[in-house]
N, C-alpha and C positions, 0 to 999 in steps of 0.2 A: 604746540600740538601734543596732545596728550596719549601717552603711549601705552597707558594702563589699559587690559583689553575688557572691554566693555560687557555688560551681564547678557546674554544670549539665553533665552529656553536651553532646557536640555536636549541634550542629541540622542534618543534610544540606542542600545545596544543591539544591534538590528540580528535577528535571526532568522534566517530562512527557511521557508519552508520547506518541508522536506516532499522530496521525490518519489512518489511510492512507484512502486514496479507495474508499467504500463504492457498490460498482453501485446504481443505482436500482432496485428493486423491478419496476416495470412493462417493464424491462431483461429481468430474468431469467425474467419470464412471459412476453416478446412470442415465444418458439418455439411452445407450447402454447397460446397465441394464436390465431399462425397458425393451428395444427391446426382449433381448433373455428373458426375463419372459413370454412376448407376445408371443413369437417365438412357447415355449414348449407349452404353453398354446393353441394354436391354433392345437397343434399336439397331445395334449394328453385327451383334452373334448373333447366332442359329436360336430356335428354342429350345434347343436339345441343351445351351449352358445358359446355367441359371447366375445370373448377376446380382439378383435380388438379396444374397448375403449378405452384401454392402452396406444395406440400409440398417442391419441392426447394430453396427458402430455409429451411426448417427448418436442417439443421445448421451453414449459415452463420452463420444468427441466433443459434442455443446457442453456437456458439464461442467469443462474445465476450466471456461470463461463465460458460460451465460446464465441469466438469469432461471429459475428454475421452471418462472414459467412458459419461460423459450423453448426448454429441455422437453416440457409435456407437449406443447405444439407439436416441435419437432418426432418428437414420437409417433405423436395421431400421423403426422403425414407421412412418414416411410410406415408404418402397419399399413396405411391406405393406397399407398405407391405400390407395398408387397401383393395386397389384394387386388388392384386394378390391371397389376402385368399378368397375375397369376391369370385371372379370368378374363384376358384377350387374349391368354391359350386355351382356354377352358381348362382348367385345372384348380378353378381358385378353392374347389371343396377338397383335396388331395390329400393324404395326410401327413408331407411334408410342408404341405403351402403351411398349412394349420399349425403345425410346429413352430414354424417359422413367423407366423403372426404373434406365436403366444410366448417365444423367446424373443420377439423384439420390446413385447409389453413388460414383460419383468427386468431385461434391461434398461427400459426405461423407465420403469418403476424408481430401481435402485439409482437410476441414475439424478431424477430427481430429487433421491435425497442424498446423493453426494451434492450436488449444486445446492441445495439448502443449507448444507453444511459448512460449504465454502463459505456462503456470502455469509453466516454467523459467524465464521472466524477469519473474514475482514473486517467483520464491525466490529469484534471486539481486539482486535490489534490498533485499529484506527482509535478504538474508544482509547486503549491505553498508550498507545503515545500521544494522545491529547492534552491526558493528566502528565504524562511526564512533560510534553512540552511546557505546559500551564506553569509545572512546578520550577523547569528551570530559568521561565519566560520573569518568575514572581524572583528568584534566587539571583541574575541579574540584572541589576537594577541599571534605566539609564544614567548613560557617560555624562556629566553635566559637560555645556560647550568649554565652563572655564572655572577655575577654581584660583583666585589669588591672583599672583602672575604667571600661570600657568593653563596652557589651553589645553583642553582633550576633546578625543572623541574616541569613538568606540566602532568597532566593525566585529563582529565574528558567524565566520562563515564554517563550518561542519566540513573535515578532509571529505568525509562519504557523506555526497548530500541526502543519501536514503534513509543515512543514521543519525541525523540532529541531534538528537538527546546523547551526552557525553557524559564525558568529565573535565571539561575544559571550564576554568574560572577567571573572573576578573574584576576587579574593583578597585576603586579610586575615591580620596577623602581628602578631605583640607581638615587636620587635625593641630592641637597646640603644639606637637610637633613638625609642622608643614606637611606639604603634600604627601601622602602615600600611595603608593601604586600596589596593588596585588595583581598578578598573572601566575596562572597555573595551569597542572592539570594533576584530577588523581586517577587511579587506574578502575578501569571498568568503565561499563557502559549503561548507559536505561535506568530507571531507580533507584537501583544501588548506587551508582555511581551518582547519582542526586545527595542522596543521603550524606554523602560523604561530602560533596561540592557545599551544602547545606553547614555542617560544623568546620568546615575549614575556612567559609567566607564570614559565618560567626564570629569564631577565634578573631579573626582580623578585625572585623571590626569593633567588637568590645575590645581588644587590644591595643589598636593604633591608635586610638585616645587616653591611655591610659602608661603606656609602656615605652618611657623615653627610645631607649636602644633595641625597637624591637625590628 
């Protein structure tokens, strides 16, 4: 029986994907929240207190996880909620209702272009750990299953899985001086710390074929 181990595909160096920060749930219901707080509230005091304040934190509060075009909906519908309680007291021409419609619109104004500005700076966070995934996905290369009489494989899994992109390195060769193994890590994180993962798995491997006692 022959014990030599047999040539197998490579085993990629598998890396995970990373975990981006998921809003919480009760995050993206606290707008529609509000609304039905306002709702009862308008139905269960006097008309002497007015509830209708409520509704112009609506599109602040959508901002901060929705879309922007959720952010303008939401707007149109508490202006229209403030106008329809107003005028089932008859007051809706008042010149606080009016105030009050035209600081829910500028709030909502601004608000939709904070929410436009959010989603452009998760597109461009997502864009740039993309290129650094890409770059460190290219930097290591797969474990082959075996090299010589020597098996390998490969696993690396990120301590924080939100932070993938490291400085953690590793590589393995069958050189004329047998197998070598590289494990590391250098300091920093994200690009830079590419950069450097970049001339330190270099070094090794122009070196570990050339540099008996290296």
């Amino acid at each position: 029986m022959n014990d030599e181990p047999r040539s197998a595909p490579p085993v990629a160096g598998r890396l995970d994907r990373p975990v981006y920060p998921v809003t919480a749930r009760w995050v993206r219901w606290a707008p529609f929240a509000l609304i039905a707080v306002d709702l009862v509230l308008e139905f269960t005091l006097s008309r002497h207190f007015a509830s209708g304040f409520l509704l112009v934190g609506v599109p602040v509060v959508a901002a901060f996880t929705h879309r922007a075009r959720t952010v303008a909906a939401l707007m149109v519908v508490s202006i229209g909620l403030e106008f329809l309680f107003a005028w089932w007291f008859d007051n809706a021409t008042e010149l606080h209702h009016v105030g009050l419609y035209l600081a829910t619109l500028l709030i909502g104004l601004v608000s939709i272009g904070l929410a436009r500005q959010r989603q452009r700076d998760a597109r461009n966070l997502v864009q740039a750990r993309s290129v650094a995934e890409a770059l460190q996905l290219m930097l290591l290369r797969p474990i082959p299953a075996a090299l010589g009489p020597v098996r390998a494989a490969g696993y690396y899994q990120a301590a924080d899985r939100r932070a993938l992109v490291g400085g953690d390195l590793y590589d393995i060769g069958e050189t004329p001086f047998g197998v070598r193994v590289l494990i590391g890590d250098v300091r920093g994180k994200g690009l830079a710390a590419i950069g450097h993962v970049g001339t330190v798995l270099g070094s090794f491997r122009d070196g570990a074929y050339d540099v008996p006692d290296l």
